[in-house]
VOROSE-80216 format. One record per residue (C-alpha): x, y, z; residue in three letters; residue number from 1. Coordinates in Angstrom, 1 decimal, decimal comma, padded with zeros to 4 digits. Each point is the difference from the previous one (the first is absolute). Layout:
REM residues N
east;north;up;aa;i
X;Y;Z;ALA;NUM
...
//
This chain:
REM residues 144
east;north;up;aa;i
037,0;-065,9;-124,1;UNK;1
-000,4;003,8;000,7;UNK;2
001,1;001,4;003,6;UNK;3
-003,8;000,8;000,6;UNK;4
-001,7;-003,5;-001,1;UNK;5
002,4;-001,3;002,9;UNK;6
-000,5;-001,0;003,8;UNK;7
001,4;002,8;002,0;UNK;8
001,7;-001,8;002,7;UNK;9
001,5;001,7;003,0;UNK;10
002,4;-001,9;002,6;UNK;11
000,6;001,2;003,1;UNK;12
002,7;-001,7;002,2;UNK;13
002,9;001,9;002,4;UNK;14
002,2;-003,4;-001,5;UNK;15
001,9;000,8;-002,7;UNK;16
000,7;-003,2;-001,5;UNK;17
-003,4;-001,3;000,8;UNK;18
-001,7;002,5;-001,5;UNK;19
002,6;000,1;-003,2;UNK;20
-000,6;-004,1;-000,7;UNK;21
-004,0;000,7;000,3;UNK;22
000,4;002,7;-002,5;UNK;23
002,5;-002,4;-002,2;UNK;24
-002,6;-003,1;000,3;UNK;25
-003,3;002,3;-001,0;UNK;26
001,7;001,2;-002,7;UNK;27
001,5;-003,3;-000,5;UNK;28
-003,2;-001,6;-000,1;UNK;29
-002,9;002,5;-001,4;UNK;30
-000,2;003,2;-001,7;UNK;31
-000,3;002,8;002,9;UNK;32
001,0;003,2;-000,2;UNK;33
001,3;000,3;003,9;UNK;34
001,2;002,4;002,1;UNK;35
002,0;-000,6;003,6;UNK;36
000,3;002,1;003,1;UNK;37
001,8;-001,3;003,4;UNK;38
-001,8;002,2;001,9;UNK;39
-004,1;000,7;000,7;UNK;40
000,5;003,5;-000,2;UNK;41
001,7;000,0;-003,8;UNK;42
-003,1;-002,3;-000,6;UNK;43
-002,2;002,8;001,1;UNK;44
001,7;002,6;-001,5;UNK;45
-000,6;-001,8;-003,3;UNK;46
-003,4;-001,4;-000,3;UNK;47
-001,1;002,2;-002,5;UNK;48
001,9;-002,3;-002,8;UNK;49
-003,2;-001,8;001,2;UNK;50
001,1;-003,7;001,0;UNK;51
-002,4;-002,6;-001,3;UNK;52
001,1;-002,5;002,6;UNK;53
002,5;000,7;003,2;UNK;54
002,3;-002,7;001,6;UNK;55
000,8;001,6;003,4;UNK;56
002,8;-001,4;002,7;UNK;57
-001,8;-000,2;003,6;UNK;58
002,9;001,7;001,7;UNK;59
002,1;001,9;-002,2;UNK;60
001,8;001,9;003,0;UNK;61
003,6;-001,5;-001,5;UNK;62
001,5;003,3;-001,4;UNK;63
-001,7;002,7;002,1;UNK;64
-001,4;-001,4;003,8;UNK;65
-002,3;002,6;000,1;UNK;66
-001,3;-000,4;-003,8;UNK;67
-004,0;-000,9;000,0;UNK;68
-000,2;-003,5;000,2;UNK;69
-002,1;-002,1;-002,1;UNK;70
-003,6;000,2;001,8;UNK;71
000,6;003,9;000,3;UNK;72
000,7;-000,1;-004,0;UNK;73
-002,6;-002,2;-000,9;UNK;74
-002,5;002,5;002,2;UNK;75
000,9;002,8;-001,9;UNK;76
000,0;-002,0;-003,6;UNK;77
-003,5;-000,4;001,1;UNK;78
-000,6;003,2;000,8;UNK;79
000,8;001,1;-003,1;UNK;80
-001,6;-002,2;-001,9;UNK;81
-002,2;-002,9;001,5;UNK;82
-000,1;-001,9;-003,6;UNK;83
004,2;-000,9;-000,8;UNK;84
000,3;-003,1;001,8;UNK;85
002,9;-000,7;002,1;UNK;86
001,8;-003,4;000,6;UNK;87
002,2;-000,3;003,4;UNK;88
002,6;-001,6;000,0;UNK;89
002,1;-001,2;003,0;UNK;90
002,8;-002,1;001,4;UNK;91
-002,6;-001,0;003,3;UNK;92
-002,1;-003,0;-000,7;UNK;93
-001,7;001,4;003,1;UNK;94
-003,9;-000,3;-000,4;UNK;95
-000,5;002,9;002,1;UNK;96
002,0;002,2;-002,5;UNK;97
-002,1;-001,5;-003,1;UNK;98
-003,5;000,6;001,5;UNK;99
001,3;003,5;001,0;UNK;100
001,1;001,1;-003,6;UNK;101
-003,7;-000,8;-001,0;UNK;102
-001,4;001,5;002,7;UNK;103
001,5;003,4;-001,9;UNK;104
-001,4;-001,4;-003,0;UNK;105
002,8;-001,8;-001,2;UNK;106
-001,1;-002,0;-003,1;UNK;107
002,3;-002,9;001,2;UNK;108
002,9;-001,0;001,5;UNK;109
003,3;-001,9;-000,8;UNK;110
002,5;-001,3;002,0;UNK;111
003,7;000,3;-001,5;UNK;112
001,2;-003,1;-001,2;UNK;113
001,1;-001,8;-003,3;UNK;114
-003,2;-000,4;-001,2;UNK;115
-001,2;003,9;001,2;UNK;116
000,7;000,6;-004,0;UNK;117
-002,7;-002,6;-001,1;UNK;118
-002,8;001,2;002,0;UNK;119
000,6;003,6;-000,4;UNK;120
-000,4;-001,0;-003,2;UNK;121
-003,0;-002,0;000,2;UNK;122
-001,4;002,8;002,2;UNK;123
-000,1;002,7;-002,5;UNK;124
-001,5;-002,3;-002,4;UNK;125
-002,9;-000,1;002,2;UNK;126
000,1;003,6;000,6;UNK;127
-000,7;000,7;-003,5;UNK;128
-002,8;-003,2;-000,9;UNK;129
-001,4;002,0;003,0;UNK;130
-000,2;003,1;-001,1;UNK;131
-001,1;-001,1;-004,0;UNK;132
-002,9;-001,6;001,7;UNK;133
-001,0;003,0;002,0;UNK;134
000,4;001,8;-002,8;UNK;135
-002,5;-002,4;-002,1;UNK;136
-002,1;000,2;002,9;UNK;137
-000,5;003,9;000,0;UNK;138
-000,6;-000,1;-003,5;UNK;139
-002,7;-003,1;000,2;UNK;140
-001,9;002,3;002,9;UNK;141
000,5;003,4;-001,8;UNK;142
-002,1;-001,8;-003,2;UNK;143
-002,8;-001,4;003,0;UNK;144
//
């Protein structure tokens, strides 16, 4: 498959080994072409390879403690463009933290775990059904 007929997947996560056996199980597992970042700022810097899809860690203050953690990331992702929807992803299985992620418009939330890889998985499959059938849906209402 061609580079551009693929997912553009980012991964954002401050650890390392974490974010290298997401990478390694993705492109394990489907055909993305994916790009990772340990920090929200290299994120930033790079959103013009324009993600279809962003997996984002919730803290992400491991390398640099005053890097923009993932809330202040995922503020600015939206910023820049409302429409790339952005997973969180955390270690806290704290509810708090989950219902504040999509109070910034997170598209959902994921706590890390073994099975992290399975619904990330599952989530971006229903990232993209979604956005086929809003797609079908604008061109149903545009022939009204």
């Amino acid at each position: 498959m061609k580079n551009e007929n693929k997912i553009k997947l980012f991964l954002v996560d401050d650890d390392a080994v974490f974010l290298k056996s997401l990478e390694m199980e993705f492109l394990q597992h489907a055909d993305f072409a994916i790009e990772t970042y340990a920090t929200g700022e290299l994120c930033m810097e790079n959103l013009s390879h324009s993600p279809d899809v962003i997996i984002l860690d919730y803290l992400l203050d491991g390398i640099d403690k005053n890097a923009m953690n993932g809330i202040e990331t995922l503020d600015k992702i939206k910023a820049y463009n409302p429409d790339i929807p952005v997973v969180m992803l955390s270690g806290q299985d704290k509810i708090d933290v989950a219902i504040n992620c999509m109070h910034h418009r997170a598209f959902d939330y994921v706590v890390k775990s073994e099975t992290a890889f399975i619904r990330l998985q599952k989530i971006i499959t229903t990232i993209f059904r979604y956005q086929k059938m809003e797609k079908e849906l604008n061109w149903y209402m545009e022939r009204m």
